[in-house]
C-alpha positions, 0 to 999 in steps of 0.5 A: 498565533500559528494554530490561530490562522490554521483554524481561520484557514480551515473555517474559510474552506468548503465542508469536503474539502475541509474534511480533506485538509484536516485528514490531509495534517493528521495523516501527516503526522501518522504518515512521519510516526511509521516512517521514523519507526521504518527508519529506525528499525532498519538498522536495529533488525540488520545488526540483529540478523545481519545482511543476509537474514535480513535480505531474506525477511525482506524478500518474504515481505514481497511474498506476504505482500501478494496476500493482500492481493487475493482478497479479489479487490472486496476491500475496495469495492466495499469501500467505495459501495460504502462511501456511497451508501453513507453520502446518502445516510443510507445506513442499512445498504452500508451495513449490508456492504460491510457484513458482506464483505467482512464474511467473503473476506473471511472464508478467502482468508481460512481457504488461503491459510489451508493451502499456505499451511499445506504448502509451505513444508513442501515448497523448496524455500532455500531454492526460492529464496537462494539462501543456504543461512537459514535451513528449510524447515526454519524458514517453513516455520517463519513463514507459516507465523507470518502467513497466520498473522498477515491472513489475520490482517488480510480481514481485520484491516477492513476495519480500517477501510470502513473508517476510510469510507466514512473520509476518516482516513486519519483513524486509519493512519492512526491504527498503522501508526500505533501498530508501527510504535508499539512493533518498533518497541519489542523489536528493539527488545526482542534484538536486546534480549534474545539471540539472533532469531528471524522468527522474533523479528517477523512474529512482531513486525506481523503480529501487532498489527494484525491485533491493533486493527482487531482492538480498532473494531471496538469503538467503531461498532460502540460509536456506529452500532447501526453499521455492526456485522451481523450475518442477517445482513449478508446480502446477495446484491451487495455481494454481486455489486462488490465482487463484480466491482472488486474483480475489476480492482483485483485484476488491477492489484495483481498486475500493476501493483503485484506483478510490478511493484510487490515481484521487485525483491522476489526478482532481485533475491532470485537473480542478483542475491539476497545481499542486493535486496538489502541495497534495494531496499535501503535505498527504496526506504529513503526514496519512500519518503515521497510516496508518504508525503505524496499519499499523505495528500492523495489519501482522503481524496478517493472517497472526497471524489466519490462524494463530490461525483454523487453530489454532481461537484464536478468543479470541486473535482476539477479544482483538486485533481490540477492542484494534485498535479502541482503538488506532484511536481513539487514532490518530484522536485523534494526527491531530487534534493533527497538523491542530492544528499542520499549519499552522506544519509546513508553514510550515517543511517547504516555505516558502511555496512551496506554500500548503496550505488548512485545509479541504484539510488536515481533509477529508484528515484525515477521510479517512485516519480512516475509511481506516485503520477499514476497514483495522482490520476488513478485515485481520481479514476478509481473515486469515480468508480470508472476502472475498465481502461485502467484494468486494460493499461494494467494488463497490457504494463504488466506484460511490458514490465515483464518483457523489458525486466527479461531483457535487462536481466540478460543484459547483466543490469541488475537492480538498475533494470528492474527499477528503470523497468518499473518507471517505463511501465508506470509511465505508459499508464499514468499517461493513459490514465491523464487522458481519461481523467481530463475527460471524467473532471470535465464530465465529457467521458464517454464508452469505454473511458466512462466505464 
């Protein structure tokens, strides 16, 4: 009966946003998969490797995470480049876009991996990441495992992309999905079997999924072989339009997304201790939440804009974006039942092993709020192709998010400075980002706010 009037619901919809919809459940059921892998292998990992090895893999995340920043926003600009030349059938430009994209992103990858390598056994690691428990070269030799495979994922992933392009976004999700299960399974062998190693735990959590996007290439090129790369196709045009396009994203990446989002545990472990990442992060894990569900919504609707934009649907846009905006407020409202019962679940999910502060928990939640506002607005801004302004709000939040985290930092606020310094940034841009988007879904964008 249930899946019955799912199916007459879903019939009764436009083509695009039934697309939509349909990703939106499937990515749902992927987005709660990873999520309960996430949750379990918390607590798993942290008896493993105790707090403080396990503060520090978790600071070493963050600096994995800016890697995936240095592909110069090619992965983006590809996949929007892509999504168009495939709304229009035109499989030879998307062919060209991908073969590209896939060479730039090679040679990025075998260029970061030299200096990493060359660097890594130089780099004082015990200074960075203020720790005594692990010795210098150990950790040097953790992290050239993780650099090799993250550099791996850094290219393989925009396997995934190109199923994103094609507004497919669950296959992607899927691919995540399958990685996550199966690095949760050795994990939990791996912690069963062996002694206390960090170097166990990273080869896994970067290593499978590195290969399940490798594995993921084989039915895409079978299914769509006119889409396979081939090195004829490499195209100077294309590569100017996604490099030009990409640099936009990049500097985007780099500074709203790396500097502010992906420095929190750098910071955290440099100024307050190891220890405090892993109450950050406890805490940050629960709050995740409303970022899953919420990209579980926002997710397919990038490319449905594109879509939507080069068929000239500017209604359907209107329509979506003010019902993105409702489902935001009710995401918000989600998030203060979960900090109404964060207490007795963290109780139950770690013990008393680790004791997480309210005040941590509501300037990490206030946070995530204003986080996935400006991802509401910009994934609209970013479908559209028109990023100059939200290049300008990055560039100018990041030197506010600075300033005020140095402030905080003297003032002795610890965790609840850094977060309640990312919320204030993010707020400034999502609310620049509201104005442009009013004027892009009413087509009545025009200078700077339409480029």
């Amino acid at each position: 009966m249930i899946y019955r009037k799912i199916k007459g619901r879903l019939s009764s919809l436009d083509g695009r946003t039934r697309t939509v919809v349909r990703n939106s459940m499937a990515t749902a059921v992927m987005k709660a998969g990873v999520l309960a892998c996430s949750l379990v292998m918390v607590p798993i990992t942290l008896d493993y490797l105790d707090s403080e090895n396990y503060g520090i893999w978790m600071a070493m995340t963050s600096v994995l995470y800016w890697f995936a920043f240095f592909d110069v926003g090619l992965g983006n600009g590809m996949r929007n480049y892509l999504s168009e030349a495939l709304s229009r059938n035109d499989y030879v430009k998307a062919r060209a876009y991908f073969s590209t994209a896939m060479f730039l992103l090679t040679v990025i990858a075998v260029i970061m991996g030299v200096v990493s390598m060359a660097a890594l056994f130089r780099l004082d690691l015990n200074h960075i990441f203020n720790t005594e428990s692990v010795d210098g070269r150990s950790l040097a030799c953790v992290m050239a495992v993780a650099v090799t495979f993250s550099l791996i994922q850094f290219v393989t992933k925009n396997i995934g992309m190109v199923y994103i392009a094609m507004q497919r976004y669950a296959v992607n999700d899927f691919i995540i999905f399958i990685g996550q299960i199966v690095s949760a399974v050795v994990v939990y062998v791996i912690t069963r079997t062996t002694e206390p190693h960090l170097i166990y735990i990273v080869t896994a959590i970067t290593g499978i999924p590195a290969l399940m996007f490798m594995f993921a290439a084989i039915p895409l090129i079978r299914r769509y072989p006119q889409l396979r790369p081939d090195i004829r196709s490499i195209d100077i045009g294309s590569a100017r339009n996604i490099v030009g396009k990409g640099l936009g994203f990049f500097v985007i990446q780099i500074t709203s997304c790396l500097v502010i989002f992906g420095s929190a545990n750098i910071l955290i472990s440099h100024y307050c201790g190891p220890e405090q990442v892993t109450v950050y992060n406890i805490s940050y894990k629960i709050f995740n939440i409303l970022i899953i569900v919420y990209a579980i919504i926002l997710s397919p609707l990038w490319n449905a804009y594109t879509d939507a934009a080069v068929k000239g649907d500017y209604a359907w846009i209107r329509k979506i974006f003010r019902k993105s905006v409702l489902l935001w407020v009710a995401s918000v409202v989600l998030g203060i039942f979960i900090l109404s019962v964060s207490g007795w679940f963290f109780k139950k999910w770690v013990g008393g092993s680790v004791e997480i502060p309210l005040g941590v928990s509501v300037s990490v939640f206030a946070y995530v709020c204003m986080f996935n506002f400006n991802n509401c607005v910009t994934y609209l801004i970013n479908g559209l192709n028109k990023i100059k302004v939200q290049i300008i709000t990055s560039v100018a939040g990041t030197v506010m998010y600075l300033a005020t985290v140095c402030l905080f930092v003297k003032g002795d606020y610890g965790i609840y400075g850094i977060s309640v310094s990312m919320c204030v940034v993010y707020l400034f841009m999502s609310l620049v980002h509201l104005y442009q988007c009013r004027l892009l879904a009413n087509n009545r964008a025009h200078g700077i706010w339409d480029e």
